[in-house]
N, C-alpha and C positions, 0 to 999 in steps of 0.2 A: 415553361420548359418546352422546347421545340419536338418537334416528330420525331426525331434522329434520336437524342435524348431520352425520351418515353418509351423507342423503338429496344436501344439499351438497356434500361432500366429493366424494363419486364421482360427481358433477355434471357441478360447476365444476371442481374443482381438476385432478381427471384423467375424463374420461368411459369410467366403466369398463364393464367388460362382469358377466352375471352370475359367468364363471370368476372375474374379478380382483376382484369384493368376497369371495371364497370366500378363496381366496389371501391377500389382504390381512387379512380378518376370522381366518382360520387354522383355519377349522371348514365343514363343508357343511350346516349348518345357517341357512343364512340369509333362508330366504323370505318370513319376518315382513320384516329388513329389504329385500330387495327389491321388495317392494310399494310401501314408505313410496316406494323410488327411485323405482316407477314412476309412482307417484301427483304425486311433487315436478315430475318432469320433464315430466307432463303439462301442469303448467301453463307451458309455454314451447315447447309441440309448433308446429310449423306443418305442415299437411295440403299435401301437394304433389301436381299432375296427373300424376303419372310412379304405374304401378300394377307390382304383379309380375304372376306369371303368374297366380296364382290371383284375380286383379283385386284384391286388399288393396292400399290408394293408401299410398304411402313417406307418412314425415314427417320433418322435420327437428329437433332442439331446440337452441332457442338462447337457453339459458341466458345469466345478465348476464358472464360470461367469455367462452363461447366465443362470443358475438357481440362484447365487445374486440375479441379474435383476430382475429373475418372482419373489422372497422373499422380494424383498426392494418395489417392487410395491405392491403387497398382504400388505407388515407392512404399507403404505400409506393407500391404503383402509382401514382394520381398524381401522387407526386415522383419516381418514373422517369420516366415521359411528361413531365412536366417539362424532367425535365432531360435526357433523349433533345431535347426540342424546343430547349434552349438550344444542343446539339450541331448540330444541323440551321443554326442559325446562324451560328455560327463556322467552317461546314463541314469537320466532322471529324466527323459521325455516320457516315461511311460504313466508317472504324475500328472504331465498333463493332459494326455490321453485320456485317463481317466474322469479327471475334473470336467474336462469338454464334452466328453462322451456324456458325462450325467446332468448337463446342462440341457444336451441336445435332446435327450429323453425325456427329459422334463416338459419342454414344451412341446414335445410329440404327444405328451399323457394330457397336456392341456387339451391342446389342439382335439383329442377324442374322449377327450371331458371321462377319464380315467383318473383314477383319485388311487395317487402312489407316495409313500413316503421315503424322503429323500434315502434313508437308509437304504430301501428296497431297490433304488436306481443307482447306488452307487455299486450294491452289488451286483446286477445285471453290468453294468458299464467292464468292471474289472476281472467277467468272468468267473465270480464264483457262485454266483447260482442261475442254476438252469432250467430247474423244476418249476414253471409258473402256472397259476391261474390262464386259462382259456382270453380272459377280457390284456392279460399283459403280453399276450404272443407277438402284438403289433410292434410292442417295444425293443423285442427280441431280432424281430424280423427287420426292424429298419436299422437296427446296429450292425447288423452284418451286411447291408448295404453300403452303410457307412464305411466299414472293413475294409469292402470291393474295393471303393476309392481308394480308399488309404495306399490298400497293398498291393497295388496295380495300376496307377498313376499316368502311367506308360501306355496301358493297353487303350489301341485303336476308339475312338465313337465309331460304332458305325449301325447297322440295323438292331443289331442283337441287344444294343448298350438299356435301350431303354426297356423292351421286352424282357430284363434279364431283372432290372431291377420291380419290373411289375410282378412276376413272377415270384420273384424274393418275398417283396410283403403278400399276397396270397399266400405264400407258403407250400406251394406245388411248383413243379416243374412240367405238369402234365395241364395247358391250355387248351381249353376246348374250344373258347375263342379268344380272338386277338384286341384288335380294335372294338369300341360297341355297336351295336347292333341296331342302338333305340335311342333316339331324341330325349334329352332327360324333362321331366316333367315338372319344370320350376318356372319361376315366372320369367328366368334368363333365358330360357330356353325356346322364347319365338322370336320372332322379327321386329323389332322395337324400333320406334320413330330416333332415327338417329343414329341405324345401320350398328345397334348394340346389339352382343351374343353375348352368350356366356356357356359354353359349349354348342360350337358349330354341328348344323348337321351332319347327322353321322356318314352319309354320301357322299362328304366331301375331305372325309377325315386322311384319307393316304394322300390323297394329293397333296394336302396341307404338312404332312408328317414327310415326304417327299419332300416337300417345299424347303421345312425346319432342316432335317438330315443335310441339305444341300446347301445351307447357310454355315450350319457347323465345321462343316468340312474343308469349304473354300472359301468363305469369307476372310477378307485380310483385316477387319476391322480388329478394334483393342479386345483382349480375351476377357477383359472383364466387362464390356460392353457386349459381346458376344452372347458373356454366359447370363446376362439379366436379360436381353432380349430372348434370351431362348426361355429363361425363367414364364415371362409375359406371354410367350407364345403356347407356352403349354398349359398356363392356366386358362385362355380365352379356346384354347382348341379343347380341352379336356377331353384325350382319345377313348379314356377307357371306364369301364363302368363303374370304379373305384380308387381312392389311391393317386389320383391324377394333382393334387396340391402339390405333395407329397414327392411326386418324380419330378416335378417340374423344379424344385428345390437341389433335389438329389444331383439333376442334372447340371444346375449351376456350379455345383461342388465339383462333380465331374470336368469339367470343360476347363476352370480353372486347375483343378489337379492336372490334368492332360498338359494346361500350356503353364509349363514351369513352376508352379508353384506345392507341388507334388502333395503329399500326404497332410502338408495342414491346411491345406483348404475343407478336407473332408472335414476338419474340428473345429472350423467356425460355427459358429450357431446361427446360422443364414436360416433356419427354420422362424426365428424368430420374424421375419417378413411375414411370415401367416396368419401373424397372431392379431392384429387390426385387419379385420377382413367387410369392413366395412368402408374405410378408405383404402383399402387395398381396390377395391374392386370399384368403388368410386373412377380411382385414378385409370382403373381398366380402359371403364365405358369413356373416358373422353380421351383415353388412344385411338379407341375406336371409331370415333365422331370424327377423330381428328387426323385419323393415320398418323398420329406423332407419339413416338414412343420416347420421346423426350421427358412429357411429365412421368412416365412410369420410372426412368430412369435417375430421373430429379429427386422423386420419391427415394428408392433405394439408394440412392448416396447416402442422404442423414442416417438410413438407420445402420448398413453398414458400417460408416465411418467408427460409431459408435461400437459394432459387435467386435470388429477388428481392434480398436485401442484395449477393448477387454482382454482380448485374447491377450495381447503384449503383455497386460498386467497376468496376466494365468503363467506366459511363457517364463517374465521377471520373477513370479512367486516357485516356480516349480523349481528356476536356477539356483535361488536364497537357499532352496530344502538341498539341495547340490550340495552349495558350499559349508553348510553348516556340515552334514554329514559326513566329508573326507576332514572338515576342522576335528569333529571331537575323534576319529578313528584316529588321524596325526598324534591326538591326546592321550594316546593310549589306551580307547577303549577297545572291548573285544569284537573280533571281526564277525561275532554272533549276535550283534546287537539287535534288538526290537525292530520290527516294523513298525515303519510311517504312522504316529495316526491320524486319521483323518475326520477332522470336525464333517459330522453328515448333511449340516443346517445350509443349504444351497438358496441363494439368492439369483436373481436371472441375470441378473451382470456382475453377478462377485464372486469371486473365486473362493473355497472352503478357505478358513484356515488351515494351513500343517504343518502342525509343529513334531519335533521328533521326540519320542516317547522318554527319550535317556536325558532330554533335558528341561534343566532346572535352573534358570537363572536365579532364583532368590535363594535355592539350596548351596550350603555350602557342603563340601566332601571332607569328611575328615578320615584321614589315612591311619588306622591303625597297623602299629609294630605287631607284625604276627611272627612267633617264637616257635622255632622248628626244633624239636630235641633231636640230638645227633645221632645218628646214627650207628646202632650196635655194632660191633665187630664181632666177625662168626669165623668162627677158625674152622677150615675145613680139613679132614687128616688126609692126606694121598691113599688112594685105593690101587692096587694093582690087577689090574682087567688082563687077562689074559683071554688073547686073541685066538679062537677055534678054525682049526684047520678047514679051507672049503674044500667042497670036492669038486674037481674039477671035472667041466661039463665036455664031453666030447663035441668034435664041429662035426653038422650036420655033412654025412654026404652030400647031398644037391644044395646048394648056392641059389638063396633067391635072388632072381635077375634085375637088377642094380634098377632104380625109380630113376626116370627120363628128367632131368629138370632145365624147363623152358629157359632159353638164352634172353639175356638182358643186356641189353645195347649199354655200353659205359657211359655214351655221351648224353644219354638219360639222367645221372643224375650226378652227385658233386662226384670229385676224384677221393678218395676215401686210401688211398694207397700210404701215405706217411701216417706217421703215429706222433704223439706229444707227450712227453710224461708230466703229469697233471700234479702227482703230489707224492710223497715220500711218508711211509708211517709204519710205526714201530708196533705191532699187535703180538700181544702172547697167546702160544697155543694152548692146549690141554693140559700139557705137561710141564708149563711155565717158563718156556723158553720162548726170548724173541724172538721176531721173525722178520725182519726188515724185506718189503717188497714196496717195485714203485707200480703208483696205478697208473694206466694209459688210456687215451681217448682216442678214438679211431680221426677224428676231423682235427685237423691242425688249423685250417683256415675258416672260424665260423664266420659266414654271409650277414655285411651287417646291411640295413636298410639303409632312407633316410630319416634324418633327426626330425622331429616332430616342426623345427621351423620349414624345414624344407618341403617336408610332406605338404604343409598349411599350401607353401605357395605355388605347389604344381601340382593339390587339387582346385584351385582358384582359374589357374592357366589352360587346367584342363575343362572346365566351367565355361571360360570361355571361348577355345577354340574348337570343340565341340557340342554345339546345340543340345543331343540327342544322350548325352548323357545326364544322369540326374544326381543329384547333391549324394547322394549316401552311395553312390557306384564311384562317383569322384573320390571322395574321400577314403573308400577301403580300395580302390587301385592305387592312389598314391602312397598308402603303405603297405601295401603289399605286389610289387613290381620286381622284387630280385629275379634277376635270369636265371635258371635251375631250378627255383623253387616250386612244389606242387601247394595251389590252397585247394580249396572246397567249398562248397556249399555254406558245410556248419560253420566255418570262420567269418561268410559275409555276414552269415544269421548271430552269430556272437559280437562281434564288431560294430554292425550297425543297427542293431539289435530291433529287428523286424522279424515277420514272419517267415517258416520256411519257406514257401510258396515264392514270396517276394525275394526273398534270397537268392533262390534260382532262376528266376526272372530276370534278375537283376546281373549275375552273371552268365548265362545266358545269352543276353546286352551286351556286356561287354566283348565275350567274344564273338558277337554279327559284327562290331564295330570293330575288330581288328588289335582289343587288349591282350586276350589272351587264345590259347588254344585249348581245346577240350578233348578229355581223351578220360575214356574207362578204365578203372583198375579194380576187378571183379565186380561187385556190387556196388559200387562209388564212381562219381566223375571228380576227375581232378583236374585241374584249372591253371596253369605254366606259361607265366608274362610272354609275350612275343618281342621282341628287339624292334625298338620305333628310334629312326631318328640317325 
């Protein structure tokens, strides 16, 4: 096999290191051909703003495979956000919310060697318990970071992002310091033959965190290439005296939530990269020897590739509990049905089973004839009520001076001037005489939208002629777009069925971006399409 070939080989096929063309080639004689590698691979380097300590700037290589790789993971992600958003609509996303959430928990109680039963985390995940143990605060506290991503997707990186979430798991908002202060005391922590750290000196740490902030912001590279070199950079920088795995994860999640992929980035279990921290940091030290953050990158493909097809099966099973759900309601059952249950028994890549409490495949329903006795007849006699004279109230001398009431522009809202008569019906009074009256409705012309095909296809259009909105803003302006009409808040929060916070955020958004207009009406904003087009 020629240079060129070999060159290839431990490229593309597997990105090895110099040990594994030794090993493979079965001699230590190889530096002719690792030359040819390094020269092959040259031509596919990309130079990145992230430097080490000795200021040598990383690079990446992305050769014609493993950029496949980073393209066939990226086309996964947007068919989970996908199809996370078709869950959002049949609302049953909040199943898988949960499921993911107590995955993620899981291995955050590994990770701190925390001994929690799956019960205990499904109810921290969905919210109904609060009260914990001192040792489960951490699990409390990185769900609501989790949260942040989710429900705020949109907002900026910028200095605060990461301080915000350090702060989170501490549990204060009151920082007495920032960055640390002290060289950590491990055996990573001096100058190793081979220009190895494992948390830089802390002298150097803003420059470096400078450095990171400035790659996040302006780098044009792929967002998921991005957000794993930023992963890498904050566990070899480790800024802060604690918690530094842990943000450098968080922030992965962040960066891919930021560029398009919004809220189910935050529910992957990308913590699970923590969990082999042994070849994790293996793969560190020979970035570091090598200024190539290629093997780091090579690394996180396999195990992503893998966390991502799980999600799809969590997003598939959450959809199945969907459709069963509107099936047996269709069937006539009561719209008070049981809640979901959910098996507690969590695997680290398999989704609980859940099945729905009202069903019973091997039950069969037998419909009993229930016999209703008829109804008495009660003869009532006529009573004759005689009506007592009132006395009548004399009118006040002085006249209270008539309530001022504030004018209201017409063309605020529908024209309401014609009337329709709605229906015709015969009702007896007291005294058992008819009474035919017709009822009327003040609107003759109800505003209708559009049909739910049309809606699909002009929040698609609006997806893609502008960047800067996000899936669940698309989707509740395109049915809700009538001229005259006022929405709110609580309608995005019903609709796309997110948090308030996120709701207002959300539009908000739309009206910077020229959807709608905003305007107070006493204690409320209310929200009135603007004419595009």
């Amino acid at each position: 096999m020629g240079g060129q070939e070999l060159s290839m080989k431990f490229s593309n096929d597997m990105y090895a290191t110099k040990a594994d063309v030794k090993r493979e080639m079965k001699t230590g004689l190889i530096d002719g051909i690792w030359t040819e590698i390094l020269k092959y691979r040259s031509n596919f380097n990309v130079v990145l703003k992230l430097r080490h300590v000795d200021s040598t700037a990383y690079v990446v290589c992305l050769t014609p495979k493993i950029s496949e790789r980073v393209n066939n993971i990226e086309r996964k992600l947007i068919k989970l956000s996908k199809n996370y958003s078709d869950l959002c609509k049949i609302r049953v996303d909040k199943e898988f919310d949960i499921i993911s959430k107590t995955k993620i928990l899981k291995t955050i109680a590994k990770l701190y060697g925390v001994e929690v039963n799956d019960s205990l985390l499904y109810s921290i995940s969905n919210g109904t318990l609060t009260n914990l143990a001192p040792e489960y605060l951490i699990l409390t506290r990185y769900l609501k970071c989790i949260d942040e991503i989710g429900n705020f997707a949109n907002r900026e990186i910028d200095d605060n992002t990461i301080g915000n979430f350090y702060s989170e798991l501490l549990g204060t908002d009151d920082l007495t310091e920032y960055y640390r202060t002290k060289d950590f005391e491990n055996k990573f922590s001096k100058y190793i033959t081979g220009r190895v750290y494992l948390g830089i000196p802390c002298g150097i740490i803003d420059r470096s965190m400078d450095q990171l902030l400035n790659f996040v912001q302006y780098s044009d590279i792929s967002a998921f290439i991005k957000a794993i070199c930023t992963f890498y950079y904050l566990y070899y920088v480790k800024p802060f005296e604690t918690h530094n795995e842990e943000i450098a994860i968080l922030m992965l999640k962040k960066i891919l939530a930021f560029n398009d992929y919004d809220k189910v980035a935050s529910l992957i279990n990308f913590e699970q990269l923590l969990m082999d921290k042994d070849n994790l940091e293996s793969v560190v030290f020979e970035c570091q020897r090598t200024y190539d953050l290629t093997y780091f990158l090579s690394y996180c493909l396999k195990i992503v590739d893998k966390l991502i097809d799980g999600a799809l099966d969590d997003v598939a099973n959450a959809e199945k509990i969907g459709v069963k759900h509107d099936y047996y309601q269709s069937e006539g059952y009561p719209n008070n049905v049981p809640e979901l249950n959910r098996v507690n028994t969590l695997e680290d890549n398999k989704a609980p089973q859940i099945t729905p409490s009202f069903v019973n495949e091997n039950a069969k329903v037998e419909h009993e004839e229930v016999k209703v006795a008829p109804k008495e007849t009660i003869k009532v006699e006529p009573v004759n009520v005689t009506t007592p004279e009132v006395e009548k109230i004399p009118e006040p001398v002085a006249k209270k001076p008539e309530q001022k009431i504030e004018e209201i522009k017409e063309s605020d809202f529908i024209n309401t001037t014609s009337k329709q008569t709605f229906a015709h019906e015969s009702v007896s009074n007291e005294t058992g005489t008819m009474v035919n009256f017709a009822q009327n409705i003040a609107i003759s012309n109800l505003p209708t939208g559009l049909s739910e095909e049309e809606a699909s296809k002009l929040e698609n259009h609006l997806l893609e002629l502008n960047p800067y909105l996000t899936r669940g803003q698309a989707y509740f302006y395109a049915r809700h777009c009538t001229i005259g009409m006022c929405y709110t808040i609580s309608q995005y929060k019903k609709e796309v069925g997110c948090a308030y916070e996120t709701a207002r955020c959300s539009m908000d958004n739309l009206v910077t971006l020229g959807y709608y207009v905003k305007k107070q009406l006493k204690n409320k904003y209310i929200y009135t399409p603007v004419k595009k087009g």
